[in-house]
C-alpha positions as CSV (number, residue, x, y, z in Angstrom):
1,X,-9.9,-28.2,-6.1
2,X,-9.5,-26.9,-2.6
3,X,-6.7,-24.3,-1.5
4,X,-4.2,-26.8,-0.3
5,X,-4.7,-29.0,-3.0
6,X,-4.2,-26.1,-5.7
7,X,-1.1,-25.1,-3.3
8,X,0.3,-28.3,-3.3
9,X,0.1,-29.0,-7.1
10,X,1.5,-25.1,-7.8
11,X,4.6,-26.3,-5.2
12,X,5.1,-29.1,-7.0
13,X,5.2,-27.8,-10.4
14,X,7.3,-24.8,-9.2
15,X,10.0,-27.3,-7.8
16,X,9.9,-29.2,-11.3
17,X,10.5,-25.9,-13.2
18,X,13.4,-24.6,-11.0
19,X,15.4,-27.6,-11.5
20,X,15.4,-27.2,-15.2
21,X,15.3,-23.3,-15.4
22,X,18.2,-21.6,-14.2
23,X,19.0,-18.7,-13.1
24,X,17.9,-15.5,-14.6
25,X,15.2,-17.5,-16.7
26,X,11.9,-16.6,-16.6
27,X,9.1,-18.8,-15.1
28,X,6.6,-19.9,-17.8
29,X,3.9,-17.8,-18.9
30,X,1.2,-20.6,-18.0
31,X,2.8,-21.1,-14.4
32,X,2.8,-17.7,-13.7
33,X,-0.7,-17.3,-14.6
34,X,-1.6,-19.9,-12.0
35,X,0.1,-18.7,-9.4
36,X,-1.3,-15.0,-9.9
37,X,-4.8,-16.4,-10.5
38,X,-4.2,-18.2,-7.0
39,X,-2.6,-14.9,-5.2
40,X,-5.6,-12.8,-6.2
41,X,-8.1,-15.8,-5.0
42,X,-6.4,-15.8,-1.8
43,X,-6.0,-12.2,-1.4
44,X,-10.0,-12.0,-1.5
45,X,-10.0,-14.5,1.4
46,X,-8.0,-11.8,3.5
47,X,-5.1,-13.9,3.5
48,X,-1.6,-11.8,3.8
49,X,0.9,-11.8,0.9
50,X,3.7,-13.3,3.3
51,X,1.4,-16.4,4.0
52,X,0.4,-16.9,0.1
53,X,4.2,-16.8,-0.5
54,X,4.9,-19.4,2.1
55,X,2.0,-21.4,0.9
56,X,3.6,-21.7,-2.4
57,X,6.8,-21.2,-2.6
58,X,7.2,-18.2,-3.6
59,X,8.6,-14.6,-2.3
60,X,5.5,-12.5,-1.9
61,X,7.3,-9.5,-3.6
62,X,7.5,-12.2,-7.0
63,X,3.9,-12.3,-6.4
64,X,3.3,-8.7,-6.2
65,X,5.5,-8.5,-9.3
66,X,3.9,-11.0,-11.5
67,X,0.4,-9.8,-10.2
68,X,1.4,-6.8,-11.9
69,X,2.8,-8.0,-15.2
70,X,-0.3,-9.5,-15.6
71,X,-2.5,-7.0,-15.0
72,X,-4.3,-8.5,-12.1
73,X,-5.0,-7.0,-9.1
74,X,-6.7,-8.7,-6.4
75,X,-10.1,-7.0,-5.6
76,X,-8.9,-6.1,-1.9
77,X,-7.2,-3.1,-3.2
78,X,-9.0,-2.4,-6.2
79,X,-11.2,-0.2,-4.5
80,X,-11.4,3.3,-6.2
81,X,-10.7,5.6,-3.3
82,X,-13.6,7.9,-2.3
83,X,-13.9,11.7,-1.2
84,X,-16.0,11.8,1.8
85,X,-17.8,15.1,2.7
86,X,-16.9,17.3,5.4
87,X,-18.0,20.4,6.8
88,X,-15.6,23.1,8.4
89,X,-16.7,24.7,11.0
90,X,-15.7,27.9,13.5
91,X,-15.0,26.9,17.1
92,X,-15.0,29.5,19.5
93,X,-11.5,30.7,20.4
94,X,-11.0,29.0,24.0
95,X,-9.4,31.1,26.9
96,X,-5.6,30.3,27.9
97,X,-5.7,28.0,30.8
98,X,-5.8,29.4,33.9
99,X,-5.6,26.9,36.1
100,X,-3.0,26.1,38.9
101,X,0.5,26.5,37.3
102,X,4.0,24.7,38.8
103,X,6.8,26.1,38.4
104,X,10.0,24.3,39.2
105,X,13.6,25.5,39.7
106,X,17.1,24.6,40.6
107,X,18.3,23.4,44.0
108,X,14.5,21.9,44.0
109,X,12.7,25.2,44.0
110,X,8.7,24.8,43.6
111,X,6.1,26.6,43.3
112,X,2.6,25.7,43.2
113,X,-1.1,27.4,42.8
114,X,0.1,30.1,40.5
115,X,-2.5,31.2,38.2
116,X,-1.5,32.9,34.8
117,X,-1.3,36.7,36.1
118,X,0.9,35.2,39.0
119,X,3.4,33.5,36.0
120,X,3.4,36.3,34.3
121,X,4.4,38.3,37.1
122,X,7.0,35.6,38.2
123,X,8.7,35.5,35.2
124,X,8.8,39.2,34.3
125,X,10.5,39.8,37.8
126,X,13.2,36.8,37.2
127,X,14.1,38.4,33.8
């Protein structure tokens, strides 16, 4: 059975339950397998939980839930995370900059070129 077909039938059989369920009853055991079994199928095509939901019916975050319940989680984040290796190395301590500084100051003050003596100097007098 193809995606929209299994979509389809899971729609319809959700609509049939709700109308005899009532609220604050739990779906059945055998639905919720479905669904779940579908959610982790679709989750392994790459499609997004919000998009599943819509194609069934269903809030994603019931998915999630039931996914959970039932112990099945899809393979796209079953992954086992990994240590990767890495190597720390000593970089050479880098001199300040001393490039051309601007300084700017009230009333539009500027000044330009300064190099880092200069600053220094600048800012010792101002003080």
């Amino acid at each position: 059975m193809c995606t929209e077909q299994q979509a389809a039938a899971i729609r319809a059989e959700v609509s049939r339950i709700e109308g005899r369920r009532g609220r604050g009853k739990a779906y059945p055991l055998s639905l919720r397998r479905k669904v779940v079994s579908y959610y982790s199928a679709r989750r392994e095509q790459g499609a997004s939980q919000r998009d599943i939901g819509l194609e069934l019916g269903i809030c994603f975050q019931t998915l999630q839930r039931w996914a959970t319940q039932l112990d099945v989680t899809p393979h796209v984040r079953a992954q086992a995370p990994t240590f990767e290796r890495v190597e720390v190395i000593d970089l050479p301590a880098s001199p300040p900059p001393r490039g051309p500084f601007v300084v700017r100051g009230p009333a539009g003050l500027l000044i330009e070129g300064l190099d880092l003596d200069s600053l220094v100097e600048l800012v010792r007098r101002l003080s």
